[in-house]
C-alpha positions in Angstrom: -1.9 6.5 -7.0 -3.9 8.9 -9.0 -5.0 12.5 -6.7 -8.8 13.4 -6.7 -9.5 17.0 -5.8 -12.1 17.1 -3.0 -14.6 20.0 -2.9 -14.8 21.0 0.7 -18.0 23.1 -0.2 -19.4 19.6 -1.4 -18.3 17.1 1.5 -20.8 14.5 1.5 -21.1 10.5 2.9 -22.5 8.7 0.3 -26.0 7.6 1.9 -25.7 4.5 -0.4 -22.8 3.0 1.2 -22.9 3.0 4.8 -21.6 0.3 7.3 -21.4 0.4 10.8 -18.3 -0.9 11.9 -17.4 -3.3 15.0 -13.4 -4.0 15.9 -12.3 -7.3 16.9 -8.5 -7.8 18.4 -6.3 -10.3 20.3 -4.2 -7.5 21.4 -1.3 -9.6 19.6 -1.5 -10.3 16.1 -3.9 -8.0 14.2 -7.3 -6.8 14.4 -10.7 -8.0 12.9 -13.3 -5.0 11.3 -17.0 -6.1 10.7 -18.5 -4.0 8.4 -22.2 -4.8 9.0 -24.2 -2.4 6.1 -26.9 -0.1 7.4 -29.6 2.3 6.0 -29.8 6.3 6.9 -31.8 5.2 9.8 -29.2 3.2 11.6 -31.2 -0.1 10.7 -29.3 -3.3 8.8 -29.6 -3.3 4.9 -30.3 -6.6 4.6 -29.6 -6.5 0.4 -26.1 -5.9 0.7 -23.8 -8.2 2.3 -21.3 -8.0 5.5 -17.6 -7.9 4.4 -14.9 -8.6 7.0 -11.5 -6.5 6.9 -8.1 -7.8 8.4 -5.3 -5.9 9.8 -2.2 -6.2 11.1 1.9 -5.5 10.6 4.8 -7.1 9.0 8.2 -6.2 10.5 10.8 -4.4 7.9 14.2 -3.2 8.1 12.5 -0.1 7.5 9.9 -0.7 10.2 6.2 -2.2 10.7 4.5 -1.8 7.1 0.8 -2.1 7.7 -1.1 -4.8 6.1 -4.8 -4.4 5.0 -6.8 -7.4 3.3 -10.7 -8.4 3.3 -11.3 -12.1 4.3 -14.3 -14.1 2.0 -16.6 -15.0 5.3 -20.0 -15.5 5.9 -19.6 -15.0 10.0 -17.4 -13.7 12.3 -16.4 -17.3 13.5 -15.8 -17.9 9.7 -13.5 -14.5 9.3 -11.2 -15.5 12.5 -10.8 -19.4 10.9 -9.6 -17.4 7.6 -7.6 -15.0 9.5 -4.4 -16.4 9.4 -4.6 -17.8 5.3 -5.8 -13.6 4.1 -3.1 -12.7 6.1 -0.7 -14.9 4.9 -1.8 -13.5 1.4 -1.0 -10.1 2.0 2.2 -10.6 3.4 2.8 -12.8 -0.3 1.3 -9.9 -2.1 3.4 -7.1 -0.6 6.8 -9.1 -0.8 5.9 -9.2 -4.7 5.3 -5.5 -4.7 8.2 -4.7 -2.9 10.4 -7.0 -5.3 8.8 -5.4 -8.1 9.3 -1.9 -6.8 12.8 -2.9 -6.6 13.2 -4.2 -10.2 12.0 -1.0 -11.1 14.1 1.4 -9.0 17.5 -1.0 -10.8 16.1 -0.3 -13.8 15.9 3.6 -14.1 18.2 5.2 -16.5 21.5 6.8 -14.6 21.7 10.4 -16.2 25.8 11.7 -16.3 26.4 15.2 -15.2 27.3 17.9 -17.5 24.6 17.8 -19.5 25.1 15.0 -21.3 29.4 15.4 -21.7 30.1 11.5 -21.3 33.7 12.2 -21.6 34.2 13.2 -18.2 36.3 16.1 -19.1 38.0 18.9 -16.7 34.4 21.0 -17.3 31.9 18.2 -16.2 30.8 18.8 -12.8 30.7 15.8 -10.4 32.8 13.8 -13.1 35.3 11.4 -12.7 37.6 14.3 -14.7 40.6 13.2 -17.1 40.8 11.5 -20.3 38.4 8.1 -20.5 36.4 9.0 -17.3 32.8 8.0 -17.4 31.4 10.8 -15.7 28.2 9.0 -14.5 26.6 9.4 -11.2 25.4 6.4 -9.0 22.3 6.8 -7.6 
């Protein structure tokens, strides 16, 4: 994720791009946002269209991890019939991520202590010590 420095002297919403937002929920498995676009004035900006935001949690060892996905729907009757398929999506997509986060976490490079003394000897700090020790730290 890349940081963007925000200028508080220059806070602005971009006048462009507003939406007025409803909420839609079940109380049980997630929650429905319509995102209906609207000009300065409040009214409906008929020349851009109304997207359709899904939300809910998947349960983790570590916890809830929130899931976040748009549903492709022309109406909210449409959004709620797709519900269940965009969620079942995200939950796909975020298992890959986490996999690939994994791959990637086994795949770092294990530095030794000691600055760079592989043999382990009686001076390498955290080493195995002795004659033949590795010397290498586990993560």
């Amino acid at each position: 994720m890349s940081e963007q420095s925000i200028d508080i002297d220059n806070l602005r919403m971009n006048t462009d791009d507003l939406y007025r937002e409803e909420v839609f929920t079940d109380q049980q498995v997630g929650t429905l946002r319509r995102l209906t676009p609207v000009t300065t004035d409040g009214s409906d900006d008929s020349s851009r269209s109304v997207r359709y935001l899904g939300q809910s949690q998947m349960m983790t060892p570590m916890g809830a991890l929130p899931l976040n996905f748009e549903i492709e729907a022309d109406s909210l009757e449409q959004a709620l019939e797709r519900y269940a398929d965009a969620a079942k999506q995200a939950v796909e997509g975020t298992l890959e991520e986490l996999k690939e986060l994994r791959r990637e976490a086994a795949s770092q490079i294990v530095v030794p202590e000691g600055g760079g003394d592989m043999g382990g000897g009686p001076g390498a700090p955290g080493g195995m010590g002795g004659p033949g020790g590795a010397g290498f730290k586990l993560p």
